[in-house]
VMD Tcl script that draws the C-alpha trace (Angstrom):
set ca {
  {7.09 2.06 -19.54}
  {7.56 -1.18 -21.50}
  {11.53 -1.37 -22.65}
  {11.88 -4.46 -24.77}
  {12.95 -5.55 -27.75}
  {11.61 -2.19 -29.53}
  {15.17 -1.98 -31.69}
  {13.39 -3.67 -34.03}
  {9.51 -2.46 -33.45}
  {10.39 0.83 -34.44}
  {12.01 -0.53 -37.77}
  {8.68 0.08 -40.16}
  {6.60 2.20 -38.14}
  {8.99 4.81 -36.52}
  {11.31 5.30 -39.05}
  {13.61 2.81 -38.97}
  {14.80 4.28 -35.03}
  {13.95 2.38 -31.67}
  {10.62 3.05 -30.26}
  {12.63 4.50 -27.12}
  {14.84 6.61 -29.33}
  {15.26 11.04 -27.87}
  {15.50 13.06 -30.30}
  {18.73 15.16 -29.11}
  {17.00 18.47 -30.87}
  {13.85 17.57 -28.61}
  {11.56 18.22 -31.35}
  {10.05 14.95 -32.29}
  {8.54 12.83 -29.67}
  {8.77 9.17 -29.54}
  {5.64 6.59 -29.35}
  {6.19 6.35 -25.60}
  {6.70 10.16 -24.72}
  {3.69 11.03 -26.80}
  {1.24 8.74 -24.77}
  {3.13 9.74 -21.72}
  {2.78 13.16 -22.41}
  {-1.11 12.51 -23.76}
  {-2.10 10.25 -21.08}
  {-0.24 11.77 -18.09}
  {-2.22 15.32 -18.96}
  {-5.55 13.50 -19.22}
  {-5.10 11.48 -15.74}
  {-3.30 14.47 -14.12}
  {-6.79 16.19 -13.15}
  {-7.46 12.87 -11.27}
  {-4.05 13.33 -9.13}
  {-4.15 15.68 -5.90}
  {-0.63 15.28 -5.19}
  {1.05 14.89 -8.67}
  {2.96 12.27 -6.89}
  {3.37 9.92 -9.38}
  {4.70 6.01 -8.80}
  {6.38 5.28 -12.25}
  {8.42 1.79 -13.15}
  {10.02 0.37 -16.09}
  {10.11 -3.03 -17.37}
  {11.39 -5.25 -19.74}
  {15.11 -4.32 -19.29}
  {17.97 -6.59 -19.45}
  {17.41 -6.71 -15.37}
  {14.28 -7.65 -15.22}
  {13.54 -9.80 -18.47}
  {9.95 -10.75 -17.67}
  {10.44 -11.35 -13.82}
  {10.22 -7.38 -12.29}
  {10.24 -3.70 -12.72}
  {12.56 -0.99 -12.07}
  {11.31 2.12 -10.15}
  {11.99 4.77 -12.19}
  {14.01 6.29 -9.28}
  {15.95 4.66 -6.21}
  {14.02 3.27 -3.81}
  {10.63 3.81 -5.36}
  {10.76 7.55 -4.81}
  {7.79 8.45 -7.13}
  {8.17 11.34 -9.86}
  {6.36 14.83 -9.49}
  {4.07 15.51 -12.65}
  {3.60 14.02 -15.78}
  {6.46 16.13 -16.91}
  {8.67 14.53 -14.09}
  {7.62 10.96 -15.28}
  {8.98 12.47 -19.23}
  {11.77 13.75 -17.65}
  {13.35 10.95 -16.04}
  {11.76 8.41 -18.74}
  {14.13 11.05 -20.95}
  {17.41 10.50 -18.63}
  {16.50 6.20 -18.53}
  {16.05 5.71 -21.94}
  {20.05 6.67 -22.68}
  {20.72 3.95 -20.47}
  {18.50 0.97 -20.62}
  {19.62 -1.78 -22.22}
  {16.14 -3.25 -24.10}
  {15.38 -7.06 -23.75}
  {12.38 -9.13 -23.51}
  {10.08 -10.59 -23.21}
  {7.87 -8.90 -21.99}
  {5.09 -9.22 -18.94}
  {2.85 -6.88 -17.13}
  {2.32 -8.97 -14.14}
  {5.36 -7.85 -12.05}
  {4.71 -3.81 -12.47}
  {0.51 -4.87 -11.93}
  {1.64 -6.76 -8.47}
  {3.93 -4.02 -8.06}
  {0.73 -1.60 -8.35}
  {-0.95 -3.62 -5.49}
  {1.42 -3.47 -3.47}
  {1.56 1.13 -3.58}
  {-2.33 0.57 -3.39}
  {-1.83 -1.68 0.11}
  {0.57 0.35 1.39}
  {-0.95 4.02 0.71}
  {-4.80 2.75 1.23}
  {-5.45 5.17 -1.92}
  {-6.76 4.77 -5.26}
  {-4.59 4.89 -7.73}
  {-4.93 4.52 -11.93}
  {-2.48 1.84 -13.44}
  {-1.50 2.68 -17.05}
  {1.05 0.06 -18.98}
  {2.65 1.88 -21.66}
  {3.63 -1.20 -24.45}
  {4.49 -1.83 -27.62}
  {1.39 -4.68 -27.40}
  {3.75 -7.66 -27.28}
  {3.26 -9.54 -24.18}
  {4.34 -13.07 -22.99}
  {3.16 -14.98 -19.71}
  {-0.37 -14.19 -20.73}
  {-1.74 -16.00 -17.63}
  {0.65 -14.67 -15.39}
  {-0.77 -11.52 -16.56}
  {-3.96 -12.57 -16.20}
  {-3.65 -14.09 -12.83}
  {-2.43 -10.33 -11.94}
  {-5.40 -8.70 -13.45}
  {-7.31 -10.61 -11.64}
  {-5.50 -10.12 -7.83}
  {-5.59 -6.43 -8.99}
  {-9.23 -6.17 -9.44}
  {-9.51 -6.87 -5.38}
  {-8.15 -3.57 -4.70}
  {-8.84 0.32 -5.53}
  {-6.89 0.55 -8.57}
}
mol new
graphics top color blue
foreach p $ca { graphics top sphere $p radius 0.5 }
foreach p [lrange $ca 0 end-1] q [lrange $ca 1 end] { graphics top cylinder $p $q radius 0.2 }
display resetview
């Protein structure tokens, strides 16, 4: 899940509130829990285990160098609902910066791929702003040598 600068994203399209903002009442979802939520139950049929590998990006950590895992250690979440759940518990803390690029959590992708031997489905949740475009596609590229 993309966490930059969406402060400001979220200022005409989202009602004035951060792209990442919970609603405390849990009644309205934001942008990146709906397509989490959409997305993870469409993929889910494709997932034996319902082990799922989730990362972050775009924090004031990372900046556009890395990821976060979304737990310690890499542990990966169990169900879509487990990747909302602890997207839910991050979001309170994260502090949002940019800019943004997908090569670190692709090459970070590769490397689960080399290390299980499985196939796995990368999905980048963003707000559609990216920098280090061929850093990006450099990773694309790398990626597309391996089952993912």
């Amino acid at each position: 899940s993309d966490f930059p600068s969406n402060c400001w994203t979220g200022e005409h399209t989202f009602d004035g509130k951060s792209l990442h903002w919970i609603d405390p009442n849990n009644v309205k979802l934001n942008p990146y829990q709906n397509v989490i939520s959409t997305m993870g139950r469409t993929l889910e049929v494709f997932d034996d285990d319902h082990l799922i590998p989730a990362f972050g990006f775009g924090d004031i950590t990372t900046l556009d160098r890395g990821c976060f895992p979304f737990y310690d250690g890499g542990k990966p979440c169990h169900t879509v609902q487990g990747v909302l759940k602890r997207y839910n518990e991050l979001s309170g803390s994260v502090i949002l910066a940019g800019p943004t690029n997908f090569a670190p959590v692709i090459r970070e992708a590769i490397k689960i791929v080399q290390k299980t031997k499985q196939y796995h489905i990368l999905l980048i949740i963003a707000d559609g702003q990216v920098t280090s475009r061929r850093d990006t596609e450099a990773a694309i590229c790398e990626a597309s040598q391996f089952p993912l």
